[in-house]
PyMOL commands that place a pseudoatom at each C-alpha (Angstrom):
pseudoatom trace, name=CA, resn=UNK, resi=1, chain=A, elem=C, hetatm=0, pos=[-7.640, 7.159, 11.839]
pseudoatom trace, name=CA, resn=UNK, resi=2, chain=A, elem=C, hetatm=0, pos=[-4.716, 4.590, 12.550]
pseudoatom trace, name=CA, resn=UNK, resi=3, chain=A, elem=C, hetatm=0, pos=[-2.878, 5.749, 9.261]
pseudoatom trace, name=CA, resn=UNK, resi=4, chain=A, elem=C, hetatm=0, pos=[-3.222, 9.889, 10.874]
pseudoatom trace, name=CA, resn=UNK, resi=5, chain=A, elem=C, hetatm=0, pos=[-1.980, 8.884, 14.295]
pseudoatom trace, name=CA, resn=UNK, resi=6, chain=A, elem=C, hetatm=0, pos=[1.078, 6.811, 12.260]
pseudoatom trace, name=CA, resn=UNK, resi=7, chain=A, elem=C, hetatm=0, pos=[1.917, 9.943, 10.188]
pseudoatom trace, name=CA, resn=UNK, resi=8, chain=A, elem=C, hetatm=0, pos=[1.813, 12.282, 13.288]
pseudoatom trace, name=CA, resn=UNK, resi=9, chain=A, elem=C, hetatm=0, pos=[4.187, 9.847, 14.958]
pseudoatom trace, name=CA, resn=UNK, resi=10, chain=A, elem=C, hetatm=0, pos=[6.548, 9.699, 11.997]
pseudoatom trace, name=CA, resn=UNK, resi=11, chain=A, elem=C, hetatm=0, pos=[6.552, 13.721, 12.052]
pseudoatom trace, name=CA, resn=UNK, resi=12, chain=A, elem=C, hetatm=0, pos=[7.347, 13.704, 15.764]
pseudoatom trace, name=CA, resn=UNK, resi=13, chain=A, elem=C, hetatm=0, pos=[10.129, 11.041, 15.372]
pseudoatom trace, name=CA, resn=UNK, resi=14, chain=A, elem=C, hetatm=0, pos=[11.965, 13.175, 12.534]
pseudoatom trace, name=CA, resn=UNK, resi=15, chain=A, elem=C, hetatm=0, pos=[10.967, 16.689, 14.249]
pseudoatom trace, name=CA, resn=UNK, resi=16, chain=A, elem=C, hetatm=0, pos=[12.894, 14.991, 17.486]
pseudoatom trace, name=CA, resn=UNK, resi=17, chain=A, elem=C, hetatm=0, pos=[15.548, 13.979, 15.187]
pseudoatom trace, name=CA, resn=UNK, resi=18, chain=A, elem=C, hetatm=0, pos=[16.401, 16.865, 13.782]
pseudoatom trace, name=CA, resn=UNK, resi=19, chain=A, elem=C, hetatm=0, pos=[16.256, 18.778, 17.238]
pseudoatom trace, name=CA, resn=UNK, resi=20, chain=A, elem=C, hetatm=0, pos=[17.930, 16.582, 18.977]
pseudoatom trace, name=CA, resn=UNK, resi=21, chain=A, elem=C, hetatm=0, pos=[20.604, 16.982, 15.695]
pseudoatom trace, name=CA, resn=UNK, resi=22, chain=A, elem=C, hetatm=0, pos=[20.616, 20.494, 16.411]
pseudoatom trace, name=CA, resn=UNK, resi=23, chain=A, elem=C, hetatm=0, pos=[21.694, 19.944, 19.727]
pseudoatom trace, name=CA, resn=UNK, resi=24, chain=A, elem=C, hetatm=0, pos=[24.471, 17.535, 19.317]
pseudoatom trace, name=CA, resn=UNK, resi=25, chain=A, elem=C, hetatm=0, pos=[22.397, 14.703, 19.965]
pseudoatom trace, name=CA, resn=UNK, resi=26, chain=A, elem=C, hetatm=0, pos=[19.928, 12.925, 17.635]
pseudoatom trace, name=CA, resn=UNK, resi=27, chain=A, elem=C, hetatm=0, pos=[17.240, 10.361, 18.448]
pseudoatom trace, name=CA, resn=UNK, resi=28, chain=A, elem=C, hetatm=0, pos=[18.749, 7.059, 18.048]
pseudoatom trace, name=CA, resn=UNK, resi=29, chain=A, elem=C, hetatm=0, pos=[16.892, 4.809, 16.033]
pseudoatom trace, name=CA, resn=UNK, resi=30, chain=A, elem=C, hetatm=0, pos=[15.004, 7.287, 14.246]
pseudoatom trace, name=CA, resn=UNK, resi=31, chain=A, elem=C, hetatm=0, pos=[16.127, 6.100, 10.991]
pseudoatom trace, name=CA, resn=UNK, resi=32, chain=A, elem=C, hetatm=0, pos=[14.697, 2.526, 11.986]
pseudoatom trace, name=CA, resn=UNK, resi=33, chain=A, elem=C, hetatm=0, pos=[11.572, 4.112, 12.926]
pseudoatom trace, name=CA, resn=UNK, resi=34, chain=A, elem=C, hetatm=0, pos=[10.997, 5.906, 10.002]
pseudoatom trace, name=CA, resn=UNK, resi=35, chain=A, elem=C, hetatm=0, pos=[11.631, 3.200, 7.462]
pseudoatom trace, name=CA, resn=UNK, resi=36, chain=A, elem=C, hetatm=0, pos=[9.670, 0.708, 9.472]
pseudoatom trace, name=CA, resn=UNK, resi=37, chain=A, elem=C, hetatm=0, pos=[6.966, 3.530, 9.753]
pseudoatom trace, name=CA, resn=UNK, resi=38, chain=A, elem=C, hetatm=0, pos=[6.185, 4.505, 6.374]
pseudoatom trace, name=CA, resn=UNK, resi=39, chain=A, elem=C, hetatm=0, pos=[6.355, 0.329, 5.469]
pseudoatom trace, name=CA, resn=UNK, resi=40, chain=A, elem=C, hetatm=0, pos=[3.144, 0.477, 8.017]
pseudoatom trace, name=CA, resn=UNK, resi=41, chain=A, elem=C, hetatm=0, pos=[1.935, 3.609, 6.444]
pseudoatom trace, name=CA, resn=UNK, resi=42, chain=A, elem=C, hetatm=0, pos=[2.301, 2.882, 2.982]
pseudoatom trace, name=CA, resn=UNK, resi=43, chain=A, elem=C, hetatm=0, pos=[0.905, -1.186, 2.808]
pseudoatom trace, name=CA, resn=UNK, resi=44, chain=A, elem=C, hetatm=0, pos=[-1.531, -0.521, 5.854]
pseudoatom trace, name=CA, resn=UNK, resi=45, chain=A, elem=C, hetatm=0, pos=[-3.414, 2.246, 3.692]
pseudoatom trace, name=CA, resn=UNK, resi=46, chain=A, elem=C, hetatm=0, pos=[-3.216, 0.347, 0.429]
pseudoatom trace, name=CA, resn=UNK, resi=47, chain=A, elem=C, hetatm=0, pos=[-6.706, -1.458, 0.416]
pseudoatom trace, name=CA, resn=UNK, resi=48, chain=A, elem=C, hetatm=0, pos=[-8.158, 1.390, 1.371]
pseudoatom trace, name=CA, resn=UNK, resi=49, chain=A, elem=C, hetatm=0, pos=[-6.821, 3.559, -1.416]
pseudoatom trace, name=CA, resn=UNK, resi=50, chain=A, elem=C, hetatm=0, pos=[-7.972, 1.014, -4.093]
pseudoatom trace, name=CA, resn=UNK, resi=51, chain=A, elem=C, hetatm=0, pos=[-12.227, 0.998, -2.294]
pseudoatom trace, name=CA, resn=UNK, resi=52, chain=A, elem=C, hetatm=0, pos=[-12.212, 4.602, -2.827]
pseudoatom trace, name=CA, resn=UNK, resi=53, chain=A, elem=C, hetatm=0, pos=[-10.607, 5.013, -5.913]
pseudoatom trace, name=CA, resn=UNK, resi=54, chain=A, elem=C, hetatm=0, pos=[-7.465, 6.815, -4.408]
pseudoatom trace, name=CA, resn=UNK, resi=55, chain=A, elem=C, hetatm=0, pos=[-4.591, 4.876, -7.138]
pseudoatom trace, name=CA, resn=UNK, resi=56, chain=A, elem=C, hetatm=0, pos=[-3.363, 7.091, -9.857]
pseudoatom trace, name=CA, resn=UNK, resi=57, chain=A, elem=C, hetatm=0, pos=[-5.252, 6.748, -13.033]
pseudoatom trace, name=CA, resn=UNK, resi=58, chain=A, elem=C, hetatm=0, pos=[-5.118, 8.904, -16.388]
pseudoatom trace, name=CA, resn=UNK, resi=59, chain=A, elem=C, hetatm=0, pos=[-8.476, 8.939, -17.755]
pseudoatom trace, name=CA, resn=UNK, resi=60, chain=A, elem=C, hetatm=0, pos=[-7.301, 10.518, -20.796]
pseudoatom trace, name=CA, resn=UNK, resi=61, chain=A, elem=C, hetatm=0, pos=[-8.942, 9.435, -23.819]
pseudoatom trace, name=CA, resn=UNK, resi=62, chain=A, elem=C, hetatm=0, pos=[-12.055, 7.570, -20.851]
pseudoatom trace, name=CA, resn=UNK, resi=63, chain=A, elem=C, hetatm=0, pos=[-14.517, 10.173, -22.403]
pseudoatom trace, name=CA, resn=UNK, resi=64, chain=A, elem=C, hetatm=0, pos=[-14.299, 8.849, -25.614]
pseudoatom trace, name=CA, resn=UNK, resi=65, chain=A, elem=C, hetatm=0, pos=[-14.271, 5.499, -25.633]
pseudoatom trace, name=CA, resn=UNK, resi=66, chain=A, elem=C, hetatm=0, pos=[-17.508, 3.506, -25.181]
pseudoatom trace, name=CA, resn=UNK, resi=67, chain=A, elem=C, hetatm=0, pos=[-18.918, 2.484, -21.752]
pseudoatom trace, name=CA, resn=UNK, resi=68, chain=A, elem=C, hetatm=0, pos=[-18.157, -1.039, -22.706]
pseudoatom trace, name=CA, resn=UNK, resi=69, chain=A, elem=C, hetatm=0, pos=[-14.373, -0.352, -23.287]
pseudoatom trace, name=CA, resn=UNK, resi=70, chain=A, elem=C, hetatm=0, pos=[-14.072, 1.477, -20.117]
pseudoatom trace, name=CA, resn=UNK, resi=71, chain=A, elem=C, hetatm=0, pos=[-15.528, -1.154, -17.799]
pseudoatom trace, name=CA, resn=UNK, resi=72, chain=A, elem=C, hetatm=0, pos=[-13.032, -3.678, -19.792]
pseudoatom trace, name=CA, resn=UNK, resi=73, chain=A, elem=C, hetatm=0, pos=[-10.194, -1.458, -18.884]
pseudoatom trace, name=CA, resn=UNK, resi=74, chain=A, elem=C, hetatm=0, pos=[-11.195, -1.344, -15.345]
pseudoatom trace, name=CA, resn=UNK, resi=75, chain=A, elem=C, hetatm=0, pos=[-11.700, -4.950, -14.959]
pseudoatom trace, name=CA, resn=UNK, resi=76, chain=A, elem=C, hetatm=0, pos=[-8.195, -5.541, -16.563]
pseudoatom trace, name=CA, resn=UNK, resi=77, chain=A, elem=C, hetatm=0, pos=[-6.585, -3.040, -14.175]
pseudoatom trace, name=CA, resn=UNK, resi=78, chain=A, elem=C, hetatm=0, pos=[-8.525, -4.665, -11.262]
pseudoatom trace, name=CA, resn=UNK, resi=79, chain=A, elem=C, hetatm=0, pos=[-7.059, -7.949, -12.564]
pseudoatom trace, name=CA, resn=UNK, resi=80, chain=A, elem=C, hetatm=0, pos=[-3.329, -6.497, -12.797]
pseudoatom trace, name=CA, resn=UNK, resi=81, chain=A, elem=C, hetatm=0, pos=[-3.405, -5.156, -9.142]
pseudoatom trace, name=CA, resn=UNK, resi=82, chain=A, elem=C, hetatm=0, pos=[-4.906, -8.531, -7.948]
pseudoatom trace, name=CA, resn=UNK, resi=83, chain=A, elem=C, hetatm=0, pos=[-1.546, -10.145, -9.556]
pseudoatom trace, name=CA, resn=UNK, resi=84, chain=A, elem=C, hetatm=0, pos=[0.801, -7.891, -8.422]
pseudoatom trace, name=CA, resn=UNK, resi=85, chain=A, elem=C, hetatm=0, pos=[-0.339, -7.616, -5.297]
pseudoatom trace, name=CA, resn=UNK, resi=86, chain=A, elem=C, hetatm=0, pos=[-0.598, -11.185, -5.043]
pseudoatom trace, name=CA, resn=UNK, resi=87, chain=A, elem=C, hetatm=0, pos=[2.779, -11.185, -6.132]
pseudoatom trace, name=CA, resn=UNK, resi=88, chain=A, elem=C, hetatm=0, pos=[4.187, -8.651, -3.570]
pseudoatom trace, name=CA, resn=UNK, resi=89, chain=A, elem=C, hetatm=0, pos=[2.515, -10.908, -0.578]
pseudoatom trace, name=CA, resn=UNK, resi=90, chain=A, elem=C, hetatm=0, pos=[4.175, -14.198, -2.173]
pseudoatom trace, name=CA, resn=UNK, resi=91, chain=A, elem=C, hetatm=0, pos=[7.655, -12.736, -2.436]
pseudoatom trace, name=CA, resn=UNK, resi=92, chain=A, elem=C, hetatm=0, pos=[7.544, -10.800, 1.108]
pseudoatom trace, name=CA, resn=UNK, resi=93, chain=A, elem=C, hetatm=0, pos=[6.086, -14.049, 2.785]
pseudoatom trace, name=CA, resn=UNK, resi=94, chain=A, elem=C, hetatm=0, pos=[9.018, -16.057, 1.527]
pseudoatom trace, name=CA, resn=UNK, resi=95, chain=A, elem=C, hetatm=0, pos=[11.689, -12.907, 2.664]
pseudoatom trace, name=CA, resn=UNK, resi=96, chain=A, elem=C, hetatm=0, pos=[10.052, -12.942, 5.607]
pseudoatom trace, name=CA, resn=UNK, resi=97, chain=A, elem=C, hetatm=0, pos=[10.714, -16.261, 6.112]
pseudoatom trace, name=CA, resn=UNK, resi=98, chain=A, elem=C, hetatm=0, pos=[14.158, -15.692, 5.299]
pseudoatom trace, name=CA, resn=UNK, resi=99, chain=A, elem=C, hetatm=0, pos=[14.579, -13.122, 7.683]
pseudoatom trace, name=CA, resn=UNK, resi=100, chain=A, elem=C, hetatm=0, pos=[13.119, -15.320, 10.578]
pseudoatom trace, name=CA, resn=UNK, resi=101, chain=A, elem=C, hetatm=0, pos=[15.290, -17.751, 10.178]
pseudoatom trace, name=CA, resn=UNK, resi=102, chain=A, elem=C, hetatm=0, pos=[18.042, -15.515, 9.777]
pseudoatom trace, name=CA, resn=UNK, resi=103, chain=A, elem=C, hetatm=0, pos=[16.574, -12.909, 13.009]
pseudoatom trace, name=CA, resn=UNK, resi=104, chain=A, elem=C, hetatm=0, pos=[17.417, -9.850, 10.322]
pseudoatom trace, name=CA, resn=UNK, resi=105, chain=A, elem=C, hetatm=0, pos=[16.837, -6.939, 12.015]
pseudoatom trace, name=CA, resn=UNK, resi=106, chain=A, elem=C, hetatm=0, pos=[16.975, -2.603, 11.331]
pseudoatom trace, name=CA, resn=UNK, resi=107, chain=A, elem=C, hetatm=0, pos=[20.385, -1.662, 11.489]
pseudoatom trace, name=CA, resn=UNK, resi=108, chain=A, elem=C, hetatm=0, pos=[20.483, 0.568, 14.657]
pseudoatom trace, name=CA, resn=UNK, resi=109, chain=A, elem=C, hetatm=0, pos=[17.416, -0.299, 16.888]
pseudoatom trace, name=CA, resn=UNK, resi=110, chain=A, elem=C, hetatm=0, pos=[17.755, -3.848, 15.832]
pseudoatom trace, name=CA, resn=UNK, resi=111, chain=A, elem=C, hetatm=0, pos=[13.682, -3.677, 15.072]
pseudoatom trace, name=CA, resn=UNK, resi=112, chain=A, elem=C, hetatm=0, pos=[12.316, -7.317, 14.021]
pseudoatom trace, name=CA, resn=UNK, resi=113, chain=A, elem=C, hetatm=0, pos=[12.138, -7.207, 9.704]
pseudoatom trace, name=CA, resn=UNK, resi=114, chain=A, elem=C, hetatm=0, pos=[10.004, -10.485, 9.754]
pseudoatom trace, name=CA, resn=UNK, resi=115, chain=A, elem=C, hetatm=0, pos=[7.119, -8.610, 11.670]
pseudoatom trace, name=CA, resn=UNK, resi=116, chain=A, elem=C, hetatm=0, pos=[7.199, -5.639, 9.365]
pseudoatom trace, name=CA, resn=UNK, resi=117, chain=A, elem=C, hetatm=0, pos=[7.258, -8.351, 6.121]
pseudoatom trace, name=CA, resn=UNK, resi=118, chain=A, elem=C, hetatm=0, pos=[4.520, -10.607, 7.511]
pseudoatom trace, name=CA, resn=UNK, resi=119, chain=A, elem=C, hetatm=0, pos=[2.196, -7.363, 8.168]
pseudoatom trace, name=CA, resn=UNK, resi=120, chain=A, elem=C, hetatm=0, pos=[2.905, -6.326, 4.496]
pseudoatom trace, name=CA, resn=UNK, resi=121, chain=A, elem=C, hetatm=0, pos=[1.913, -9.566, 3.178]
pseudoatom trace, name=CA, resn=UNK, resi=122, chain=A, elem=C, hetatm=0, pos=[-1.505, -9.403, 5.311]
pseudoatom trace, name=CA, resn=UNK, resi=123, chain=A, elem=C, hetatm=0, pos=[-1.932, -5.847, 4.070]
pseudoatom trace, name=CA, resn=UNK, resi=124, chain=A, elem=C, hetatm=0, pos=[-1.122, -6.977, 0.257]
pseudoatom trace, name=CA, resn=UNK, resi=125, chain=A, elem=C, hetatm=0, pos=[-3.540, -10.195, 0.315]
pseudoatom trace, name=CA, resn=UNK, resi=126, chain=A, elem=C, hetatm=0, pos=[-6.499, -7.505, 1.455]
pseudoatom trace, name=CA, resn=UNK, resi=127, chain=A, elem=C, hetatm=0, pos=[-5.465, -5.326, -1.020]
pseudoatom trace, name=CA, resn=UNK, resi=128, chain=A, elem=C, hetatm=0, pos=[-5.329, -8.525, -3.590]
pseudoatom trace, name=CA, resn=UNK, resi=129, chain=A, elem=C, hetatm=0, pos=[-8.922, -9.790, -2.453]
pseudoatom trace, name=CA, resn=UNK, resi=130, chain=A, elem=C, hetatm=0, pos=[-10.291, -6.203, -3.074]
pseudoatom trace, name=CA, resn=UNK, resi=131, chain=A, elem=C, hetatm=0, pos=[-8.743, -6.197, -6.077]
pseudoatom trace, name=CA, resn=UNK, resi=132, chain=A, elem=C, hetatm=0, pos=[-10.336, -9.142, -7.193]
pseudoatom trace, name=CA, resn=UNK, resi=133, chain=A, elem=C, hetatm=0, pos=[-13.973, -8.506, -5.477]
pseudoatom trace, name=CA, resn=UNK, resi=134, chain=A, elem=C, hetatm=0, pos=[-13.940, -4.944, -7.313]
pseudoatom trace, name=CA, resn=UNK, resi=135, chain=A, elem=C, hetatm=0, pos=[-12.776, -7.350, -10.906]
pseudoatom trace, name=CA, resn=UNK, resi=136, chain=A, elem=C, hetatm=0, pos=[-16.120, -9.860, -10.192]
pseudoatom trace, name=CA, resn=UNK, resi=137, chain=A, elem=C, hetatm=0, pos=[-18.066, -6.859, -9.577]
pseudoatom trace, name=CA, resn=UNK, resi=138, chain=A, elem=C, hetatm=0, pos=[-17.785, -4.877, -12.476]
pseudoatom trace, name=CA, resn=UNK, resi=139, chain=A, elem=C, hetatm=0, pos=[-18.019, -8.461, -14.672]
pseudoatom trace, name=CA, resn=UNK, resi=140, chain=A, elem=C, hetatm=0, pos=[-21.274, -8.768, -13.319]
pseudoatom trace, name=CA, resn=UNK, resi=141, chain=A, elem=C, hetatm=0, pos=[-22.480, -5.175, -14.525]
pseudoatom trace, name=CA, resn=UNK, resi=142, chain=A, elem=C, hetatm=0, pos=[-21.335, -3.176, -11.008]
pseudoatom trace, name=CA, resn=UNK, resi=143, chain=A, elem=C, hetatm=0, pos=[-21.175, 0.292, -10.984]
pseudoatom trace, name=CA, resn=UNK, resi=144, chain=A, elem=C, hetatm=0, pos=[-18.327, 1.836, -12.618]
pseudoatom trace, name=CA, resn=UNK, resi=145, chain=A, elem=C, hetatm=0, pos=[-16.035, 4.409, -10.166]
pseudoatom trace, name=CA, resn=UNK, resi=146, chain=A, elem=C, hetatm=0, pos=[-16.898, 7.733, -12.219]
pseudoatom trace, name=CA, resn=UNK, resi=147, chain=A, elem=C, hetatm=0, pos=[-19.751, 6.849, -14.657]
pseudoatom trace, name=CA, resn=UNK, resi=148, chain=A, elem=C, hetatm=0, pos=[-20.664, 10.248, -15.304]
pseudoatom trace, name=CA, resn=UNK, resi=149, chain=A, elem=C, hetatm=0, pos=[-17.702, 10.663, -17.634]
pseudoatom trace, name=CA, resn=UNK, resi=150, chain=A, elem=C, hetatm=0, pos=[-18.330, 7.863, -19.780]
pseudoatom trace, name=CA, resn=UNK, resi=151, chain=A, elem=C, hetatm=0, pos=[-20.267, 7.907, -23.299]
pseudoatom trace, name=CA, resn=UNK, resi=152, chain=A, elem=C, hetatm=0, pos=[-22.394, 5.012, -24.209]
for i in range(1, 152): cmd.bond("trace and resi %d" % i, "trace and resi %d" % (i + 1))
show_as sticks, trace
zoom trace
């Protein structure tokens, strides 16, 4: 629900924008908005992609190989996401840092960056933990996401 209201915000900032373009005068700031936006959009949706299966995947050759195989995979991609996402939220915390001791801010509305970098690193450690509950899960025989495709 948060993630709609974000994108109808977003839509509204650039529909003013351009509008207010027409007319000689643009929003100001709506650049900073936007960028700041999507940062929210795209990290604050992330955990919830991975739960219901939302990442890009090419289950190509999945209905061929054996069950076994296929759970391996998954629990290897599981793994991979946990340590990049892990990575992501190491990295951003120490930019963040950075940029709090430096007070970076957007360019034109002079919008915090540390608040934007330290909300990406809480979204990337639940996205990390998810990661690497949905790994443990499928070690311990959990359910694969579309068994019905798999061959024994």
């Amino acid at each position: 629900m948060l993630g709609t209201l974000g994108l109808i915000a977003e839509v509204v900032v650039i529909l003013i924008d351009v509008v207010g373009r027409y007319f000689g005068s643009p929003l100001r700031g709506a650049q900073d908005i936007t960028q700041m936006g999507m940062v929210v959009l795209v990290f604050g949706g992330m955990a919830l992609c991975d739960r219901t299966g939302g990442h890009i995947a090419v289950d190509l050759f999945e209905r061929s190989m054996a069950k076994w195989l296929v759970r391996l995979t998954d629990i290897l991609g599981a793994v991979a996401g946990f340590g990049i996402f892990a990575g992501i939220a190491w990295n951003m915390w120490k930019s963040a840092a950075i940029s709090n001791m430096l007070n970076l801010a957007t360019n034109i509305i002079h919008l915090p960056k540390d608040w934007f970098q330290y909300f990406v690193v809480v979204c990337c450690v639940i996205t990390a933990a998810g990661m690497l509950l949905r790994a443990v899960s499928l070690i311990l025989g959990g359910p694969l996401r579309h068994p019905e495709s798999h061959t024994s």
